[in-house]
C-alpha positions as CSV (number, residue, x, y, z in Angstrom):
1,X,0.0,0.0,0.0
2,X,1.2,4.0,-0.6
3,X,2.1,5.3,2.0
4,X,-0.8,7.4,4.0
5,X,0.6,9.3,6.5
6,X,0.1,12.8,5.8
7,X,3.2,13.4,7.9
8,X,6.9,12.5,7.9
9,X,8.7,11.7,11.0
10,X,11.6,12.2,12.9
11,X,13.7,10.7,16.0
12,X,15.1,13.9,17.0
13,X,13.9,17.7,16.3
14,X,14.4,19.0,13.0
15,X,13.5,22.4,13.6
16,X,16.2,24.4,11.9
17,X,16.3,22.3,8.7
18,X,12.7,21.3,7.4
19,X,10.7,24.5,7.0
20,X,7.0,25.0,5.6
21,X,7.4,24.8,1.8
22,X,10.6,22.8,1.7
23,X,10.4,19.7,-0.9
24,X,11.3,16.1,0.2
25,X,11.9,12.6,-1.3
26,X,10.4,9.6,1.1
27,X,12.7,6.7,0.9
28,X,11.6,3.3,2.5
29,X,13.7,1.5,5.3
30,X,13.4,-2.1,5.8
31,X,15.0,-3.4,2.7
32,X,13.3,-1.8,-0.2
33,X,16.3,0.4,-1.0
34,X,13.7,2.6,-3.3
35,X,12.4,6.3,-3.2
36,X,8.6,6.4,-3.5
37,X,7.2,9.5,-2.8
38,X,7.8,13.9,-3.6
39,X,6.3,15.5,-0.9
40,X,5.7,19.4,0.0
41,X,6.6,20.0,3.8
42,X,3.4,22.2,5.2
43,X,3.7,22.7,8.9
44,X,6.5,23.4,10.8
45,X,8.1,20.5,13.2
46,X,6.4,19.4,15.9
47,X,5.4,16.6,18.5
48,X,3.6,13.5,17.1
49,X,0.1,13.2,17.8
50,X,-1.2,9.3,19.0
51,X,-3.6,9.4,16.5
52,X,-1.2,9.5,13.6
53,X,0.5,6.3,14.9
54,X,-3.2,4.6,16.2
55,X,-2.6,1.2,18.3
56,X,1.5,1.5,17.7
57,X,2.2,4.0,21.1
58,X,5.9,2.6,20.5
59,X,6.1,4.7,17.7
60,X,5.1,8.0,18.7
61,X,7.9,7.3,21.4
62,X,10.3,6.2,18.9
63,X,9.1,9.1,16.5
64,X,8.8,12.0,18.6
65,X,8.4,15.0,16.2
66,X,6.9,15.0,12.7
67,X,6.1,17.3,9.6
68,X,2.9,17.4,7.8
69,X,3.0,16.9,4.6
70,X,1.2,17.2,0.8
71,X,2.0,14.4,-1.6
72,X,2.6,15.0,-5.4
73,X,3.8,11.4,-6.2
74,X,2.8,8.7,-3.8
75,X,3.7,5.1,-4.5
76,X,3.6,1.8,-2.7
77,X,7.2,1.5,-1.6
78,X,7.5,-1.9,-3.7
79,X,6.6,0.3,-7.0
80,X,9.3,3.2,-6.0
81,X,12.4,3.7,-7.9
82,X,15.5,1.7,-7.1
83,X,18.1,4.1,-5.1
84,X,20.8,3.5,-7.5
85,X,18.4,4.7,-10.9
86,X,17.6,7.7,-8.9
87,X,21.4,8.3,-8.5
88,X,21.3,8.4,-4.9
89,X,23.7,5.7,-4.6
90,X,26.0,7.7,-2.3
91,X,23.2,8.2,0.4
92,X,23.0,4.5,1.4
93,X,25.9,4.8,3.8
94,X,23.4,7.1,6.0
95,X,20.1,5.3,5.0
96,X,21.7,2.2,6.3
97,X,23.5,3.6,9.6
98,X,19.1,4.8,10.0
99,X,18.9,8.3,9.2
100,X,15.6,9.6,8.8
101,X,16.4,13.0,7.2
102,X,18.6,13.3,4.4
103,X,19.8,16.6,2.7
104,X,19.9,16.4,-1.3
105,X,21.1,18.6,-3.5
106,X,18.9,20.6,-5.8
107,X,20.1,18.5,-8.9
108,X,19.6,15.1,-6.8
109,X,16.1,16.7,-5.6
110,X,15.1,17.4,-9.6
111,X,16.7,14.0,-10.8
112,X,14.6,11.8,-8.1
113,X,11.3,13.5,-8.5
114,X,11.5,13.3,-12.5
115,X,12.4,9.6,-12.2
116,X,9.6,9.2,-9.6
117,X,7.1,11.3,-11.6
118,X,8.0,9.3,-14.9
119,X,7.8,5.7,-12.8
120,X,4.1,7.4,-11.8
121,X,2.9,7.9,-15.2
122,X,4.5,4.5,-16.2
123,X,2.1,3.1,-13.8
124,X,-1.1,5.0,-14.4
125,X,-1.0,4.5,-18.1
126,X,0.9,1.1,-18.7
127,X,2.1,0.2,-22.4
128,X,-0.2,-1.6,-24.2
Protein backbone atom coordinates (compact mmCIF):
# COMPACT_ATOMS: atom_id res chain seq x y z
CA UNK A 1 0.00 0.00 0.00
CA UNK A 2 1.16 4.04 -0.58
CA UNK A 3 2.14 5.32 2.05
CA UNK A 4 -0.76 7.36 4.04
CA UNK A 5 0.65 9.29 6.50
CA UNK A 6 0.14 12.79 5.83
CA UNK A 7 3.23 13.41 7.93
CA UNK A 8 6.87 12.45 7.88
CA UNK A 9 8.73 11.66 11.05
CA UNK A 10 11.58 12.15 12.92
CA UNK A 11 13.70 10.70 15.97
CA UNK A 12 15.08 13.90 16.97
CA UNK A 13 13.92 17.66 16.32
CA UNK A 14 14.44 18.99 12.96
CA UNK A 15 13.46 22.43 13.60
CA UNK A 16 16.24 24.36 11.91
CA UNK A 17 16.27 22.26 8.71
CA UNK A 18 12.71 21.32 7.44
CA UNK A 19 10.68 24.53 7.04
CA UNK A 20 6.99 25.02 5.61
CA UNK A 21 7.45 24.79 1.77
CA UNK A 22 10.65 22.82 1.71
CA UNK A 23 10.39 19.68 -0.89
CA UNK A 24 11.30 16.13 0.22
CA UNK A 25 11.88 12.63 -1.31
CA UNK A 26 10.44 9.61 1.11
CA UNK A 27 12.70 6.72 0.92
CA UNK A 28 11.64 3.29 2.55
CA UNK A 29 13.68 1.54 5.27
CA UNK A 30 13.40 -2.13 5.75
CA UNK A 31 14.95 -3.38 2.66
CA UNK A 32 13.25 -1.78 -0.18
CA UNK A 33 16.32 0.41 -1.00
CA UNK A 34 13.74 2.64 -3.25
CA UNK A 35 12.37 6.29 -3.21
CA UNK A 36 8.58 6.37 -3.50
CA UNK A 37 7.22 9.47 -2.83
CA UNK A 38 7.78 13.92 -3.63
CA UNK A 39 6.28 15.55 -0.91
CA UNK A 40 5.69 19.44 -0.04
CA UNK A 41 6.57 20.05 3.84
CA UNK A 42 3.35 22.17 5.19
CA UNK A 43 3.69 22.75 8.90
CA UNK A 44 6.53 23.45 10.77
CA UNK A 45 8.15 20.47 13.23
CA UNK A 46 6.38 19.42 15.86
CA UNK A 47 5.40 16.60 18.53
CA UNK A 48 3.59 13.47 17.14
CA UNK A 49 0.07 13.20 17.82
CA UNK A 50 -1.24 9.27 18.97
CA UNK A 51 -3.58 9.38 16.53
CA UNK A 52 -1.16 9.51 13.61
CA UNK A 53 0.53 6.29 14.91
CA UNK A 54 -3.16 4.56 16.24
CA UNK A 55 -2.61 1.19 18.31
CA UNK A 56 1.46 1.47 17.69
CA UNK A 57 2.19 3.98 21.12
CA UNK A 58 5.92 2.57 20.53
CA UNK A 59 6.06 4.67 17.68
CA UNK A 60 5.06 8.02 18.72
CA UNK A 61 7.89 7.34 21.38
CA UNK A 62 10.30 6.23 18.90
CA UNK A 63 9.13 9.13 16.49
CA UNK A 64 8.80 12.01 18.61
CA UNK A 65 8.38 14.96 16.23
CA UNK A 66 6.94 15.05 12.74
CA UNK A 67 6.12 17.26 9.65
CA UNK A 68 2.85 17.37 7.82
CA UNK A 69 3.00 16.90 4.63
CA UNK A 70 1.22 17.16 0.76
CA UNK A 71 1.98 14.44 -1.62
CA UNK A 72 2.63 15.01 -5.43
CA UNK A 73 3.81 11.36 -6.18
CA UNK A 74 2.80 8.70 -3.83
CA UNK A 75 3.68 5.10 -4.51
CA UNK A 76 3.61 1.81 -2.65
CA UNK A 77 7.19 1.48 -1.62
CA UNK A 78 7.50 -1.93 -3.73
CA UNK A 79 6.60 0.31 -6.99
CA UNK A 80 9.29 3.21 -5.97
CA UNK A 81 12.37 3.69 -7.89
CA UNK A 82 15.47 1.72 -7.05
CA UNK A 83 18.14 4.14 -5.05
CA UNK A 84 20.79 3.50 -7.53
CA UNK A 85 18.36 4.65 -10.94
CA UNK A 86 17.55 7.73 -8.90
CA UNK A 87 21.37 8.32 -8.54
CA UNK A 88 21.34 8.42 -4.85
CA UNK A 89 23.67 5.69 -4.55
CA UNK A 90 26.00 7.71 -2.32
CA UNK A 91 23.22 8.25 0.36
CA UNK A 92 23.05 4.47 1.42
CA UNK A 93 25.93 4.75 3.82
CA UNK A 94 23.42 7.11 6.01
CA UNK A 95 20.14 5.26 5.03
CA UNK A 96 21.70 2.25 6.33
CA UNK A 97 23.51 3.57 9.65
CA UNK A 98 19.15 4.83 10.03
CA UNK A 99 18.86 8.28 9.15
CA UNK A 100 15.58 9.61 8.84
CA UNK A 101 16.42 12.99 7.16
CA UNK A 102 18.65 13.28 4.42
CA UNK A 103 19.75 16.65 2.70
CA UNK A 104 19.93 16.37 -1.26
CA UNK A 105 21.12 18.60 -3.48
CA UNK A 106 18.95 20.60 -5.79
CA UNK A 107 20.14 18.50 -8.90
CA UNK A 108 19.63 15.05 -6.78
CA UNK A 109 16.15 16.67 -5.64
CA UNK A 110 15.09 17.36 -9.56
CA UNK A 111 16.72 13.99 -10.82
CA UNK A 112 14.65 11.84 -8.11
CA UNK A 113 11.33 13.51 -8.49
CA UNK A 114 11.50 13.25 -12.53
CA UNK A 115 12.35 9.56 -12.17
CA UNK A 116 9.59 9.15 -9.61
CA UNK A 117 7.11 11.25 -11.59
CA UNK A 118 7.99 9.34 -14.91
CA UNK A 119 7.77 5.72 -12.75
CA UNK A 120 4.14 7.45 -11.80
CA UNK A 121 2.93 7.91 -15.21
CA UNK A 122 4.48 4.54 -16.25
CA UNK A 123 2.05 3.09 -13.80
CA UNK A 124 -1.11 4.98 -14.36
CA UNK A 125 -1.02 4.50 -18.08
CA UNK A 126 0.89 1.13 -18.72
CA UNK A 127 2.15 0.22 -22.39
CA UNK A 128 -0.24 -1.57 -24.16
Amino acid sequence: DPYVLKVVAYTRTRKQSVRPGDKLILYAVGGFKTIFAVATVTSHVGRSRPEWWPGQPDLLERFPYCVEIEYEVNLRPPDGVDIGAANLEGHLPAIRFGNTHLSLSEEEFVYAAAKLREKATKLLFPAR
